[in-house]
C-alpha positions as CSV (number, residue, x, y, z in Angstrom):
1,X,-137.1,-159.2,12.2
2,X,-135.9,-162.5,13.3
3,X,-135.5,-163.9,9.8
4,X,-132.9,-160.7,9.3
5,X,-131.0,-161.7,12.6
6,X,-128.2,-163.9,12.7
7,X,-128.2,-164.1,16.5
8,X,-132.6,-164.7,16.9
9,X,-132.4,-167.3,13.7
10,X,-129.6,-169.5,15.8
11,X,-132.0,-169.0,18.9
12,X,-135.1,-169.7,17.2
13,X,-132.8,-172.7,15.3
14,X,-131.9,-173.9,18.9
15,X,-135.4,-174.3,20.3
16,X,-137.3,-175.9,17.5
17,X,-134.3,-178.7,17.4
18,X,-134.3,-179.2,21.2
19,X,-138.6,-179.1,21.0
20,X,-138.2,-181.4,18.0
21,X,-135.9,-184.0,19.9
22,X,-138.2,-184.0,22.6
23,X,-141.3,-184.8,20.2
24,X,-139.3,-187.4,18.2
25,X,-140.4,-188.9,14.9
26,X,-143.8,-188.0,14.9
27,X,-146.7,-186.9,11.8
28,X,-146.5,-183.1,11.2
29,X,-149.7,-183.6,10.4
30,X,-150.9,-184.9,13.8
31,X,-148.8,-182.4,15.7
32,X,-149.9,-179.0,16.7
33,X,-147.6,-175.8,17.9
34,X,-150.0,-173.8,20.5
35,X,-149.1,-170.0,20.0
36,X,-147.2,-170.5,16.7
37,X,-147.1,-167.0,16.3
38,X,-145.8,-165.9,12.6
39,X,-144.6,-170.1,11.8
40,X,-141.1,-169.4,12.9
41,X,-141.1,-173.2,13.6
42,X,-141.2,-173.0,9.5
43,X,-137.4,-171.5,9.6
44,X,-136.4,-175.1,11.1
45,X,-138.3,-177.2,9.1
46,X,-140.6,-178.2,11.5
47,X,-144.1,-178.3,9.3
48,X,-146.7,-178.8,11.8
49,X,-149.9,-177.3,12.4
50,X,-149.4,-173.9,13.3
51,X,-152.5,-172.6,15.6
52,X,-152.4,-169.3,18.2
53,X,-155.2,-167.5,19.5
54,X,-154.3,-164.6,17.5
55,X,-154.8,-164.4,13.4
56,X,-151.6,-164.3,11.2
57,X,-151.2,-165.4,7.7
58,X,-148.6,-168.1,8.8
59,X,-151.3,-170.2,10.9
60,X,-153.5,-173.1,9.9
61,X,-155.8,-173.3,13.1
62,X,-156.6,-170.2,15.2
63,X,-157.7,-171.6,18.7
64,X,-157.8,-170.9,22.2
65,X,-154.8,-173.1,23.9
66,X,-157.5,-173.9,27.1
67,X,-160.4,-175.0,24.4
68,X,-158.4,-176.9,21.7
69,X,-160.7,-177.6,19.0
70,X,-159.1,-181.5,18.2
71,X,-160.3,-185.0,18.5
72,X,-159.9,-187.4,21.1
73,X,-156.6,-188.8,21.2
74,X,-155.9,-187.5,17.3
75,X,-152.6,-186.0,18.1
76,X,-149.3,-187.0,18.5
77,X,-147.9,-183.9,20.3
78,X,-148.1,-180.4,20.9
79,X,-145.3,-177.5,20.5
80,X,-145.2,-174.6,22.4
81,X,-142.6,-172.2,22.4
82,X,-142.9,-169.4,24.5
83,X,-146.2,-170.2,25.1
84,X,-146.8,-172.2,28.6
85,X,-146.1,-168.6,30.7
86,X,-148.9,-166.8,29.0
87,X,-152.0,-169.6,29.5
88,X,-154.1,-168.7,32.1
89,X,-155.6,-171.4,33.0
90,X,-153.2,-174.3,32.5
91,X,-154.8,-176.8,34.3
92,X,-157.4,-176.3,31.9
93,X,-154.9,-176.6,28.5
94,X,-153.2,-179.7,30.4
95,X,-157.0,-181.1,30.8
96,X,-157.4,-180.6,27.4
97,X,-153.8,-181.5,26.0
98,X,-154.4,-185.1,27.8
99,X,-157.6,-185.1,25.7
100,X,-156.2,-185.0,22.2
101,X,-153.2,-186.8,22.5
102,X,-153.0,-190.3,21.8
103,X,-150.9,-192.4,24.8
104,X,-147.1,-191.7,24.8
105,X,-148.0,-188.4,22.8
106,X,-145.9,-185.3,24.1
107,X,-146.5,-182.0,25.2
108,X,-142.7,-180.5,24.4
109,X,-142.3,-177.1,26.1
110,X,-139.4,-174.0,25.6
111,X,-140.1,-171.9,28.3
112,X,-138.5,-169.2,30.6
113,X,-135.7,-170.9,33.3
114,X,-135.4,-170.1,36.5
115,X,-131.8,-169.8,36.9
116,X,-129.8,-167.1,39.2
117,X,-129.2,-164.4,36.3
118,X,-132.8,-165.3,34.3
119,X,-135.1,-164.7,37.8
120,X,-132.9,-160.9,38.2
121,X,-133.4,-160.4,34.6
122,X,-137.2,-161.4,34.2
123,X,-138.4,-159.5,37.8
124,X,-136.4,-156.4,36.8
125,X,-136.0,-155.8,33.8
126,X,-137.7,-157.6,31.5
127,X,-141.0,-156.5,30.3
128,X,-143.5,-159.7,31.2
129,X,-144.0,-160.7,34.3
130,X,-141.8,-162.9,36.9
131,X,-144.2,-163.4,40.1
132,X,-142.6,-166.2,41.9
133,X,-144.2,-166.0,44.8
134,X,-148.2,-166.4,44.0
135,X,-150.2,-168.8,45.5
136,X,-152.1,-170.0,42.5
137,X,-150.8,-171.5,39.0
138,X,-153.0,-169.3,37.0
139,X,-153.8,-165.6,36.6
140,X,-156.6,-163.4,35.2
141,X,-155.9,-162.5,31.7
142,X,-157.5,-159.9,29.3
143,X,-154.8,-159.8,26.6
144,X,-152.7,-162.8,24.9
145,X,-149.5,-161.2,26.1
146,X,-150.6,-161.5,29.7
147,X,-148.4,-163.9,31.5
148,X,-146.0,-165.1,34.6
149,X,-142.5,-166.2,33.3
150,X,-142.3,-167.8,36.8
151,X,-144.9,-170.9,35.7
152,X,-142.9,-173.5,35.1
153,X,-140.6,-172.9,38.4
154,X,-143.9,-173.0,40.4
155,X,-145.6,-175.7,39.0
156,X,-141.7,-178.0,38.1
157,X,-139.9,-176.6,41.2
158,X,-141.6,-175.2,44.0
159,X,-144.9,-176.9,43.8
160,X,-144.0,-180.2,42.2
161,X,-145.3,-182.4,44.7
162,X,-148.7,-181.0,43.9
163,X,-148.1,-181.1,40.2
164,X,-146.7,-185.0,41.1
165,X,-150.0,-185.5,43.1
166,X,-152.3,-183.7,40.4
167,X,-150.7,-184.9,37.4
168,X,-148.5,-188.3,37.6
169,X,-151.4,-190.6,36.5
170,X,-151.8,-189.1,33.5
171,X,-148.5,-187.5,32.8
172,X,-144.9,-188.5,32.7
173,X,-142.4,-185.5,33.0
174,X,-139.0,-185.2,31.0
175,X,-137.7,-183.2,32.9
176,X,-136.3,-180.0,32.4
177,X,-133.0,-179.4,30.6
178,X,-131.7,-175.4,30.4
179,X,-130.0,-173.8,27.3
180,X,-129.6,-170.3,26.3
181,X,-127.1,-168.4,28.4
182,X,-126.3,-164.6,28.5
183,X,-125.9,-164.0,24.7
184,X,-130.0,-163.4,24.9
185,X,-129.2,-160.9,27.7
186,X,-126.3,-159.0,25.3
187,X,-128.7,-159.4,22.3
188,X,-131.4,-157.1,24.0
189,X,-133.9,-160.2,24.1
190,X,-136.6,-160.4,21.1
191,X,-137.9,-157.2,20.9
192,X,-134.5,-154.9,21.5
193,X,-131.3,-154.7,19.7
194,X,-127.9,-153.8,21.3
195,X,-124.7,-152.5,19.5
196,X,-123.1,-156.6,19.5
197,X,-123.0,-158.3,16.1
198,X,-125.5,-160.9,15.5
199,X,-122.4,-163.6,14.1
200,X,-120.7,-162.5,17.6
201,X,-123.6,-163.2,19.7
202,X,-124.7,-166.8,17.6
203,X,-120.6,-167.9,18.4
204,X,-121.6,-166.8,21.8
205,X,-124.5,-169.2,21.7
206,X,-122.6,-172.0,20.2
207,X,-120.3,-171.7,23.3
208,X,-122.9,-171.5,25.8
209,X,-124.0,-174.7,24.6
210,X,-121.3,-176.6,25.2
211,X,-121.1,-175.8,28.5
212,X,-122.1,-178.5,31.0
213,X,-124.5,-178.1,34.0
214,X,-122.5,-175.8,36.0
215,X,-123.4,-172.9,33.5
216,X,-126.8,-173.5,34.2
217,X,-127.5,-170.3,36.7
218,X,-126.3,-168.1,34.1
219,X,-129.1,-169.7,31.3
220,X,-132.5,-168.0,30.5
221,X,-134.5,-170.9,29.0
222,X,-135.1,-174.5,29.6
223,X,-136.9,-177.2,27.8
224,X,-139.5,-180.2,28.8
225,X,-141.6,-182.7,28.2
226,X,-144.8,-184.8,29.2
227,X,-146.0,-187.8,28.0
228,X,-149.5,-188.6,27.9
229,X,-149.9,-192.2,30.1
């Protein structure tokens, strides 16, 4: 479906550059994307180690993102796109992400933002979960799709002196930079189509992202970064 898109293959396109920036130059073969899905990553070039929880021909690893089945310090970073919101437990996969990195690897994250339009969209329309106000950074799960799209505000934005406390001696934190404005709302998301053209709704993208901060309460997705210490 997305490979037949024009408007998902510039989205998908997007992310994987912006997660690949983050990363930098690093072995494909010591980098790992957690919840890789089908290999969309592929599309962009980006030949890492695909591993998710669930089977699929595409993947080279299947693993559990809060048990990851790596040596000490033996990569160099880990991808996850769309991922984050739907680990239960992420103290647990940051635990084990600070494992198997070597120091300065990254953990380079695409993940719902939290921005004015995104918070209406993802607590009333969309079909995963936007619980903002929960006390707790993780959830009880009993299906991979399970999730809260609020994680990343909680633990980034309205917890972060407790993530700063928890985390700062063994993580560094690029912080968050948004993309993706409402051409994902027009498109009807991943799993809808609406009635606009995919090469209408990629310009739209194209113009979204040349927009400065100011746009930034109309975008649905941000990007970050931690680097092992």
């Amino acid at each position: 479906m997305v490979e037949s898109d024009r408007y998902l293959t510039a989205l998908y396109a997007l992310a994987y550059s912006r997660l690949a920036e983050l990363i930098g130059l690093v072995d494909p073969h010591r980098t790992v994307e957690v919840g890789a899905g089908h290999g969309l990553a592929q599309m962009s070039d980006c030949n890492w180690i695909y591993s998710d929880i669930v089977s699929s021909a595409q993947l080279c690893v299947l693993n559990d993102a809060q048990a990851l089945p790596y040596r000490s310090g033996s990569l160099d970073a880990l991808v996850l796109k769309d991922t984050w919101h739907h680990i239960p437990n992420i103290e647990q996969f940051l635990a084990e992400a600070h494992r198997v990195l070597r120091p300065g690897g990254v953990i380079a994250v695409f993940d719902p933002y939290w921005g004015e339009l995104a918070r209406f969209v993802y607590r009333f329309i969309h079909q995963e979960r936007w619980d903002g106000k929960t006390k707790s950074w993780s959830f009880r799960s009993s299906d991979p799709w399970n999730s809260n799209q609020a994680l990343t505000f909680l633990m980034l934005v309205r917890d972060r002196a407790m993530f700063d406390t928890k985390w700062r001696k063994k993580f560094s934190v690029v912080e968050p930079k948004a993309l993706v404005g409402p051409s994902f709302l027009f498109s009807g998301g991943v799993s809808r189509r609406t009635p606009i053209s995919g090469r209408v709704l990629a310009a739209l993208l194209q113009w979204e992202e040349r927009r400065g901060a100011w746009f930034d309460h109309l975008r649905f997705f941000h990007v970050f970064g931690l680097v092992k210490l």
